[in-house]
C-alpha positions in Angstrom: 17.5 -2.4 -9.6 14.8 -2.7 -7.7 12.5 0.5 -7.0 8.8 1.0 -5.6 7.7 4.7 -5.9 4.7 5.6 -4.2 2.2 8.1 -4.9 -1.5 9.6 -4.6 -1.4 11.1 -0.8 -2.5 14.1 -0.2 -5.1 15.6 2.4 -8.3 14.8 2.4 -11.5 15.3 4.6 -13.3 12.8 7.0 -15.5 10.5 4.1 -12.9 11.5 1.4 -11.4 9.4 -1.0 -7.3 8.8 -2.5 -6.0 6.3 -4.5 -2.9 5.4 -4.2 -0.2 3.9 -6.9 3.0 2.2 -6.5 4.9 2.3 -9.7 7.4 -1.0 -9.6 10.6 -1.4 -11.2 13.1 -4.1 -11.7 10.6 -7.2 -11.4 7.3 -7.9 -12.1 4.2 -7.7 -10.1 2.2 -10.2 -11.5 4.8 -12.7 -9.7 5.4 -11.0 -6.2 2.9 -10.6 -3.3 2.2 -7.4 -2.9 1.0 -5.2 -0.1 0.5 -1.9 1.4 0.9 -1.2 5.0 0.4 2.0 7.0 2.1 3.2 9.5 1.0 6.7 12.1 3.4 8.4 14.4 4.1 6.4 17.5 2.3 3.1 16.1 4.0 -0.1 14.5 3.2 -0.2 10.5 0.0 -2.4 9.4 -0.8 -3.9 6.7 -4.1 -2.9 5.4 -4.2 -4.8 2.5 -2.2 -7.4 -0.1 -2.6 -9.3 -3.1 -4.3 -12.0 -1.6 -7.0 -10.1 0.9 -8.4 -6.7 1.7 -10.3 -5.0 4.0 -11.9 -1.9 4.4 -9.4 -0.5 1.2 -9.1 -2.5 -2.3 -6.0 -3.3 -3.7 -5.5 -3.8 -7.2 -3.0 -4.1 -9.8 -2.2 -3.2 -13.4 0.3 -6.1 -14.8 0.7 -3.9 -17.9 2.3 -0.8 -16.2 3.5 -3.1 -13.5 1.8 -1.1 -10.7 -0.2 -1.6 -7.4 -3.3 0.6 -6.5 -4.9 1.0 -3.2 -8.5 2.9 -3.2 -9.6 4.1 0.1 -12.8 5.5 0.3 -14.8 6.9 3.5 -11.7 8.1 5.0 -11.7 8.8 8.9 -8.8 10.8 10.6 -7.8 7.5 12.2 -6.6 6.6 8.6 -4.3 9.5 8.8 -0.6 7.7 8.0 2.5 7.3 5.9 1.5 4.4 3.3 3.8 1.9 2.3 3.8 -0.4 -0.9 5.9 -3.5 0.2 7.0 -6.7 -2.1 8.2 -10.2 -1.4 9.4 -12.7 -3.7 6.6 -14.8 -3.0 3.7 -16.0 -5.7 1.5 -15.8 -2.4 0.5 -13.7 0.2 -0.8 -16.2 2.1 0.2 -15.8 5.9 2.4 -12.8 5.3 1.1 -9.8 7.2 3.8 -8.2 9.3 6.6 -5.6 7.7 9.2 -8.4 8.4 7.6 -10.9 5.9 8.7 -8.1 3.0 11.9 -7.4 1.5 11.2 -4.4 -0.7 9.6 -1.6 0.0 9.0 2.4 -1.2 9.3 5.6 0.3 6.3 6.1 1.2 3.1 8.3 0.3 1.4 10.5 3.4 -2.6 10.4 3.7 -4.0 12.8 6.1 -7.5 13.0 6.9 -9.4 15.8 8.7 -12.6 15.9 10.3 
C-alpha cells in the first residue's frame, strides 16, 4: 500500500528555519519523481521544489530510509502553508510541476511563519 507521511511543521518566526520529511512506503523513492508543493488558504497548491529542480528550498532524499527532505531556510510569513510531499511513477521530473502531474500524495505538514 502506498503511504507518504509528512512531518517537520511547526511555527516558526520570519528568517526561521524547518525541515521537512516525508517518510514513503510501499515503493521506492530512488525510482519516483518526487516533489513537495505548498498550498495557503484561498491559493491553488505550488510546487516549490522536486527531484529534478529547486528553488529558494532544497530537496533531498535518503534512499536508505526511503524518505524526502525539504529544508527551508529564511522563512517569510508568505511561506506560511500546508506542505505536501507528492509522487509520480516517473524516473523524471522533468516538465511535471502542477498537482495534476502526481498520483500520490500525503497528508500534509502545516508551516506557519510569523513576523
Amino acid at each position: 500500500q502506498v503511504k507518504l507521511v509528512e512531518s517537520g511543521g511547526g511555527s516558526v518566526q520570519s528568517g526561521g528555519s524547518l525541515r521537512l520529511s516525508c517518510v514513503v512506503y510501499g515503493f521506492m523513492i530512488s525510482r519516483r519523481c518526487m516533489a513537495w508543493f505548498r498550498q495557503a488558504p484561498g491559493k491553488e497548491r505550488e510546487q516549490v521544489a522536486s527531484i529534478d529542480s529547486d528553488g529558494r528550498f532544497t530537496i533531498s532524499r535518503d534512499s536508505a530510509k526511503n524518505t524526502v527532505y525539504l529544508q527551508m531556510n529564511s522563512l517569510k510569513p508568505e511561506d506560511t502553508a500546508m506542505y505536501y510531499c507528492a509522487a509520480v511513477s516517473t524516473t523524471t521530473c522533468a516538465n511535471l510541476i502542477q498537482p495534476y502531474h502526481f498520483n500520490s500524495w500525503g497528508q500534509g505538514t502545516q508551516v506557519t511563519v510569523s513576523s
